[in-house]
N, C-alpha and C positions, 0 to 999 in steps of 0.2 A: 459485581466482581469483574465481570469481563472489561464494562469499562473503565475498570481501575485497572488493570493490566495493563489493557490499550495505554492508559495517559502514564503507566510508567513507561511503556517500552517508549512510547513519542519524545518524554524527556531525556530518555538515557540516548536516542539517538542523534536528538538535537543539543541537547545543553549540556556535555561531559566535563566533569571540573576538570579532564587533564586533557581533551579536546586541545587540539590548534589550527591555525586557519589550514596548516601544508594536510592535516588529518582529511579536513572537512574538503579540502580538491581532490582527494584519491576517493572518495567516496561520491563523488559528482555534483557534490554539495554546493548553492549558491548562497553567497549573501548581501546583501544592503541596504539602500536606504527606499525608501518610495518615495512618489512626488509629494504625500502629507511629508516626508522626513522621518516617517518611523522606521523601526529594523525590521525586518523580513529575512526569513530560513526558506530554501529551498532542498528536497534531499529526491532524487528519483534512484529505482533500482530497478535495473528487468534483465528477467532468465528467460531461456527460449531452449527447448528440450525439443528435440526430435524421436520419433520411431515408428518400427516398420511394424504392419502387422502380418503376423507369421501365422496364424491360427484364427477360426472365427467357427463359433461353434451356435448357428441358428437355435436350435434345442433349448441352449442353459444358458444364451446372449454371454458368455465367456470371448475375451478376446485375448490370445495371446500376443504379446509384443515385445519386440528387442528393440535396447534403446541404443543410444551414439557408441558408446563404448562397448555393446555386446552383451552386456546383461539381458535379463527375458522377466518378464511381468504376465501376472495375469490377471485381467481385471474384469471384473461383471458389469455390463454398460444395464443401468437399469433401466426400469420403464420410462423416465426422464428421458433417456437419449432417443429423441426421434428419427427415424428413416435410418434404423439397426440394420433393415433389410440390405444398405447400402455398401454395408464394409466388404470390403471385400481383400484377399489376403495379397498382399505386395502395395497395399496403399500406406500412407503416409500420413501419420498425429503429428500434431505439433499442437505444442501448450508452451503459453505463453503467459509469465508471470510477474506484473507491475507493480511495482509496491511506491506511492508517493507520499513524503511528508512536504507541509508545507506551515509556516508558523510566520502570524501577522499580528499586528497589534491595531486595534479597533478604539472607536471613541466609550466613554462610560457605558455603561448596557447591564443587562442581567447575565449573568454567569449562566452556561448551559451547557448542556450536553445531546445531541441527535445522531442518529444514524439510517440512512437509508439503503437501498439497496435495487437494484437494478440489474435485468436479466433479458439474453437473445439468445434465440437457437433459431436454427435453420429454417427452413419455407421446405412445404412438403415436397418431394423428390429429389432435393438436393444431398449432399454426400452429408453426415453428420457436423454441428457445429452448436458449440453454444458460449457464452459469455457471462459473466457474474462480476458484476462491481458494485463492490463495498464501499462508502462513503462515510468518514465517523467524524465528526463536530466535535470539540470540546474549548469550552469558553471560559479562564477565568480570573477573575478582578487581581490587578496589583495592589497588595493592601498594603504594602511598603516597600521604600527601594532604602539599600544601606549601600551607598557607595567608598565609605570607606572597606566595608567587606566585599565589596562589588558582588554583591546580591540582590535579588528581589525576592519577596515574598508574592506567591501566588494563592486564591483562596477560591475553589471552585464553588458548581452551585449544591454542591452537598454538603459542602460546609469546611469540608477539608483543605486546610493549608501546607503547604510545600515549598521550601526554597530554593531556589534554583542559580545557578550560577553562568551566566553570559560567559560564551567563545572570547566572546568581544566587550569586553568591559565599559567602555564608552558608549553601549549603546543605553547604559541606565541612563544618562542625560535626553536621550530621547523619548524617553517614557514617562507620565505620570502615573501617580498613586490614582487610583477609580477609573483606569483604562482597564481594557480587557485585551488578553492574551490570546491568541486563539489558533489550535491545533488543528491542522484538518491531513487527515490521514484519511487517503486510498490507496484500494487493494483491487485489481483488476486481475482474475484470470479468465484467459482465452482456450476453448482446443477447436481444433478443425479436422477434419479427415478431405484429405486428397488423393485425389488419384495418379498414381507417377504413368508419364507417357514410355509408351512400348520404345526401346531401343528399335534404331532404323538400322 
């Protein structure tokens, strides 16, 4: 289920039938040809959230925090967060949230699907930190292109078919049928804790 969600949300943000090239530049969107000549999607996105923390409750590892605009949160840092002992109240979160799609066409292959995943936190006595990025693959066959509907059919390796409709219609001339499609979506998020220096 999950990655049938993943490869809807990938399509609905790469392949929109009422998409336009002016859509795909406010969204930081790249696209075109590679040195084989095939089409290529580029989409990057990143949020970066600041706040202070106002409370730090050793006891119950509770940390309260206000964020840019003044709201206040309060969150339980779990056994996970290493060197807790470090927070301390007038320091500085910052979480940082990177979302990439990236859509390439490969020579014939077997249809797949992988995901891996990948994690950092901090070296002991340093201020708290850690990192999480997701990585998710999905591969799959062009079983037909109908260019007068300027579509293609796609058929993953579960067996499932889907058709999808090109930004860029002229790029079905650069595809054949038993090529493979292939989505690669990452999800990186960052937080750190710093320390803000003393007013002089």
């Amino acid at each position: 289920m999950k990655k049938l969600l993943i490869l809807a949300l990938l399509l609905l943000a790469a392949l929109p039938n009422s998409a336009t090239a002016a859509d795909a530049a406010k969204t930081g969107a790249k696209t075109g040809t590679t040195k084989a000549g095939k089409p290529y999607f580029q989409a990057t996105d990143k949020i970066t959230e600041q706040a202070t923390v106002l409370k730090v409750d050793k006891a119950t590892r509770y940390v309260t925090l206000r964020g840019e605009h003044g709201d206040t949160v309060k969150v339980k840092a779990g056994e996970q967060v290493k060197n807790f002992a470090q927070i301390a109240v007038g320091d500085q979160v910052e979480l940082t949230y990177t979302e990439k799609l990236t859509i390439t066409v490969e020579p014939a292959g077997a249809a797949e699907s992988t995901t891996e995943t990948m994690t950092a936190s901090a070296k002991p006595g340093e201020k708290p930190s850690a990192s999480v990025t997701e990585r998710t693959q999905y591969k799959a066959t062009i079983s037909s292109i109908d260019k007068a509907a300027g579509t293609a059919t796609l058929k993953g390796y579960d067996g499932v078919e889907f058709t999808v409709t090109p930004v860029h219609p002229e790029n079905l001339s650069k595809v054949s049928v038993g090529e493979l499609v292939v989505f690669t979506h990452t999800s990186a998020m960052a937080v750190s804790v710093t320390k803000v220096a003393a007013k002089k």
